[in-house]
N, C-alpha and C positions, 0 to 999 in steps of 0.2 A: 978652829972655833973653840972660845973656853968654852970648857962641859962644865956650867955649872949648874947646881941642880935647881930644878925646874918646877912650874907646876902651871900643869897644863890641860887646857878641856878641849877634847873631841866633841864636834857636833856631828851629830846625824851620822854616825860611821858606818852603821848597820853591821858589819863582818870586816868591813871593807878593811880596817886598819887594825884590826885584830893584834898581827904578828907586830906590828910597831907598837902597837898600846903596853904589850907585852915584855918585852927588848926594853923600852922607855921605865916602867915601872923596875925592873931587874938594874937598872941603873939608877936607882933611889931618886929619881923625877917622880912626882905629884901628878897622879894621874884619874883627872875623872873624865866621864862620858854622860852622854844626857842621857832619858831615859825614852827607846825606842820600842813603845807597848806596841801592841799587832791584837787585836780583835781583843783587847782588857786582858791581855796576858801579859804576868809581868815579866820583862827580858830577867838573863840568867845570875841575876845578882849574886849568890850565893857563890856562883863559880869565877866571876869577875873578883870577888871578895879575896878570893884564897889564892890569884896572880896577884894582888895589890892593887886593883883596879875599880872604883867607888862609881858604880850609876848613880845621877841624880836622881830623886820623887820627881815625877811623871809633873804636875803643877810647877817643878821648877823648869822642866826639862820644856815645856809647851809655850808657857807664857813669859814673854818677851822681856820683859821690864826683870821679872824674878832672876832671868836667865843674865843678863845684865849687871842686875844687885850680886847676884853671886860671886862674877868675876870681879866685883870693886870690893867685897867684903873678903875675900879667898887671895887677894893678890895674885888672879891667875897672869903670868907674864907672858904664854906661849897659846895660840889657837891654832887647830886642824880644825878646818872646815873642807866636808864636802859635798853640802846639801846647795845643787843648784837655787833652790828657790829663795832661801835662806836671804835677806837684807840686813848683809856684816854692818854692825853699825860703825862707821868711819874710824870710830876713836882705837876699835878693837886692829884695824891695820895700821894706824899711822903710830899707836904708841905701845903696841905688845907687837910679839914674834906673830906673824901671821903666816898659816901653812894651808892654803886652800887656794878656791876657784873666785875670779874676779867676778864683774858684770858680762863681759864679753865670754872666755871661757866658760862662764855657765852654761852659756847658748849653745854650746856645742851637742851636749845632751838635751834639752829642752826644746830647742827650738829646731825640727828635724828636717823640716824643709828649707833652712836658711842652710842649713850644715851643708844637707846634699847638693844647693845651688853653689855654696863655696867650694866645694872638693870637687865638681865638676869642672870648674874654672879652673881649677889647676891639671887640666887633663885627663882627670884620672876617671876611668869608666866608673857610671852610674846605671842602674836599671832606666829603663826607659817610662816616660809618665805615659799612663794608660788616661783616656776620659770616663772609662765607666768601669763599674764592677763585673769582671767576668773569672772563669773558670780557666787558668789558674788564675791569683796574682797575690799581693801584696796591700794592704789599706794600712795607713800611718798617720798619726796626727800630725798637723804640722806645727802646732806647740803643746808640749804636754804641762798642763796646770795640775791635774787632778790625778797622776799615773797611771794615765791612757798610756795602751801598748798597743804595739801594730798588729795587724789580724792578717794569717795567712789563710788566701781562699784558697782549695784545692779540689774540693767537690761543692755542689749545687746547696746541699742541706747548711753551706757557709754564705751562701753569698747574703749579703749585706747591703742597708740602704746608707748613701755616705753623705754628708753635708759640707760644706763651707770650711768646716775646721780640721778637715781630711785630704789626702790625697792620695793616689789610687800608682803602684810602681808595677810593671813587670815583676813576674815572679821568674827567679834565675834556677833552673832547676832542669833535671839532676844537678848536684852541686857537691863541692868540699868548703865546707865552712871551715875559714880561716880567722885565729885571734892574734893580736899584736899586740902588745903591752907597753906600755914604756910611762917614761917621766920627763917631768916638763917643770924646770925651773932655774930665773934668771935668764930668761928669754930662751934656754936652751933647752935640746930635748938629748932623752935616751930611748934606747931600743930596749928592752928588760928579757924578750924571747918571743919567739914566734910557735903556732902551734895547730895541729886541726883540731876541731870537735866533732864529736864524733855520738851519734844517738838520738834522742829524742829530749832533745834542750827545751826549757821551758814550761811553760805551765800549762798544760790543757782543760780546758772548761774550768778553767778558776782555782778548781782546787783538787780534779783528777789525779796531776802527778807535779810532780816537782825536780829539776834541771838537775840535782846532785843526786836524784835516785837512779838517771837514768842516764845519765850523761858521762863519759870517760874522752878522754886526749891522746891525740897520738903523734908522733912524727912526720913533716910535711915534707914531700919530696923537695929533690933537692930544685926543681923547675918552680913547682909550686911556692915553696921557699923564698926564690927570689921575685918571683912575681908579688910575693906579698910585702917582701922589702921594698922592693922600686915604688909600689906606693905607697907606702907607708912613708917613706925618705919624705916623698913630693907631701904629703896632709901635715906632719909633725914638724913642716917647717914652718907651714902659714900657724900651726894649733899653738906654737910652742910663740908664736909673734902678738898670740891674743893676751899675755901675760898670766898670772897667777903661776902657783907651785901646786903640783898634783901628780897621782899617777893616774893611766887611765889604760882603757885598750881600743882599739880600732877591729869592727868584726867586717872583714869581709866573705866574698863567693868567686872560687873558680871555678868556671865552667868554657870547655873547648878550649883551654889555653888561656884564658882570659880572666882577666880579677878585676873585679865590682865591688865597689863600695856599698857597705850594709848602711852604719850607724857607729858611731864613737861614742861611747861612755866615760866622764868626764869624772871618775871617780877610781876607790882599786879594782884591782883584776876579780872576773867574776868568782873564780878557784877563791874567792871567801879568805880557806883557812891558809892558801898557799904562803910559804915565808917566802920574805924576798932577802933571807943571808946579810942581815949588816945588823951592828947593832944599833942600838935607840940612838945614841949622838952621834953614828954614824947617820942617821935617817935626818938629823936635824940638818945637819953638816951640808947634805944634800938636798935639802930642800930652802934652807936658810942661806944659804952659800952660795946657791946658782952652781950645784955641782951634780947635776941627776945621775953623770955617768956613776957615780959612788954606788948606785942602785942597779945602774944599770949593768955594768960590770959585775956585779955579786950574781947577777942573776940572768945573764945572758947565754944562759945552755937550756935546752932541753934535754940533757939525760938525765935530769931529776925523776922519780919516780913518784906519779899519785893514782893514789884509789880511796875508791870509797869502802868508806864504812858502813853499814846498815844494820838496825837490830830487828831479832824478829818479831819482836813486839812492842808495842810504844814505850814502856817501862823497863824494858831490858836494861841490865848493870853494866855499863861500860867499864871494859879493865883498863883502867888508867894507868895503873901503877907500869903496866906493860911501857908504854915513854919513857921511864923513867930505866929503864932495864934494861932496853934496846938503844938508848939512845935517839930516838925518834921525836921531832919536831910536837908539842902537841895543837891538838885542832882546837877549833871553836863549832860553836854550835853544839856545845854538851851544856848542863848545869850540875847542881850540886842537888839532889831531889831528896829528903828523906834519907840523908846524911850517905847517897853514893852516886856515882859520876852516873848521868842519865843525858837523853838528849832533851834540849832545851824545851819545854812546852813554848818555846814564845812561836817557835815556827813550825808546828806541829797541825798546825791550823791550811800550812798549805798543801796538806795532801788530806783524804778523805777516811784511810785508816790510821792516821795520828802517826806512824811509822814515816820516820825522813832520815836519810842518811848525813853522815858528814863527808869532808875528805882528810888525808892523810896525804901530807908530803912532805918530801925530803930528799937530800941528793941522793942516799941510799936507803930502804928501807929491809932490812934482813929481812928471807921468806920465812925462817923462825918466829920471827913479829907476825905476820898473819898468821902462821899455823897455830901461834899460842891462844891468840883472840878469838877461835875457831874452833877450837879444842876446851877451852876456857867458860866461854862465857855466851849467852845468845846474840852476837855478834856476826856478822861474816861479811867476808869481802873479794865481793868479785874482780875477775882478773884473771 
């Protein structure tokens, strides 16, 4: 593919495409992103500024028409989209680069009940449909419009009244939650790595904790392993037949030998700041090209090593410089605050003491790099 240089607008990325925005920018491509506020906090401009990477004002980033004028006055020639809900206007796929989720792929994430009834059909274990709400289980939208999230009942003080636009799964449990990652473009897919999670993933009570304070990855046996490929092979072949170019992951549940379909996320891998090893027109190459294995090959091991970050107070000084010294990948979900590397306020909002961690990863990470960050600065990271 000619690498000529570019100029290109991410929609609705959230973290998601982070390590591409960045790799893409370092290759003198034209790189802006719209602007993704969270409770009138503004995302990390400052620290997007100093990768080479331009957020739009919030008025152009929302309304439609402005978002539109922008790309006819800016010559943008390249879109990454990967806001399901998002209506590409036509002209934006048939006459620029288009890198995102179709009408059909979008449903993959959105529409949660059609997903499960399609991946059922192809064989692959599903939780069983319950008719009422009991202790344990599982309650799920069956379209998410408004960023409805599924609710796990587990005790009495949860259970919940459900309606019409819900539906009610067994809950698979004890369990090892399993993630699959991969990319999906030119009809075809890749595998990117498989992996467990491992803690207390997600957000409790809204805004009690948050998935990257509490949440680490490990190694999946080698049984576990393949149970998660054999189905992962069978869904990414019907996902990868719905068209569009995307990465995304598949989260499943082993339990007694057996693997269960959770839900697909039709967007990047949850790990945020995780890179995925190629660079910016390598990323194109592979997504414009119908060539996912280009991604998927860079990044089909897990002895990458991640951990988190956390500071111990909302305003702590991140030693950035420490990336630069070690060699080490840097993360997202930091800004630029009163002229030193801080964690972002825009997502600060999802925990209750302002305190949120990031992640760190890389194929290797020297234990010098944490012992410095630790020794350094109000940092720490467990592990």
């Amino acid at each position: 593919m000619e690498n000529k240089k570019r100029k290109i607008l991410v929609k609705d990325h959230g973290f998601c495409h982070f390590h591409n925005m960045v790799e893409l920018a370092k290759e003198g491509h034209e790189v802006w992103v719209n602007n993704t506020i969270e409770n009138d906090v503004d995302p990390p401009f400052e620290y997007y500024k100093s990768l080479g990477i331009t957020i739009l004002d919030a008025e152009t980033s929302i309304k439609e028409s402005l978002l539109r004028k922008f790309v006819d006055d800016n010559g943008i020639d390249t879109i990454i989209n990967e806001r399901y809900s998002f209506k590409v206007p036509q002209y934006w796929k048939t006459d620029l680069d288009y890198i995102g989720l179709n009408t059909r792929s979008g449903h993959l994430e959105s529409r949660k009940l059609w997903c499960r009834t399609e991946v059922s059909l192809l064989g692959v274990n599903v939780p069983d449909l319950l008719d009422e709400v009991k202790v344990p289980c599982v309650v799920k939208p069956k379209r998410v419009l408004n960023g409805e999230q599924a609710q796990v009942i587990l005790k009495e003080d949860d259970l919940i009244e459900t309606d019409d636009t819900q539906y009610i799964e067994e809950y698979i449990g004890p369990n090892i939650e399993t993630n699959l990652d991969f990319i999906v473009s030119g009809g075809k897919y890749s595998i990117s790595y498989v992996q467990s999670t491992c803690g207390e993933a997600g957000i409790k009570d809204g805004t009690d904790g948050w998935w990257i304070n509490h949440t680490s990855y490990d190694i999946l046996s080698v049984e576990n392993r393949n149970l998660t490929l054999e189905a992962g092979h069978k869904i990414l072949e019907w996902v990868a037949s719905l068209g569009g170019s995307f990465m995304g992951h598949i989260t499943g549940l082993v339990k007694d030998g057996k693997w269960y379909f959770c839900e697909i996320n039709a967007r990047g891998e949850m790990g945020n700041s995780t890179p995925i090893y190629v660079t910016g027109n390598q990323y194109l190459e592979a997504m414009l090209d119908g060539k996912p294995q280009i991604i998927g090959d860079a990044r089909n091991k897990f002895y990458n090593r991640l951990v988190r970050a956390i500071p111990k107070e909302p305003d702590s000084i991140y030693p950035f410089h420490l990336h630069e010294k070690y060699g080490v990948r840097i993360p997202c979900g930091l800004d630029i605050i009163d002229g030193e590397y801080r964690s972002s306020k825009q997502w600060r909002c999802k925990v209750t003491d302002d305190i949120i961690g990031i992640v760190l990863m890389d194929e290797q990470i020297p234990e010098e790099f944490f012992q410095e960050i630790e020794a350094t600065s109000d940092w720490y990271c467990p592990r």
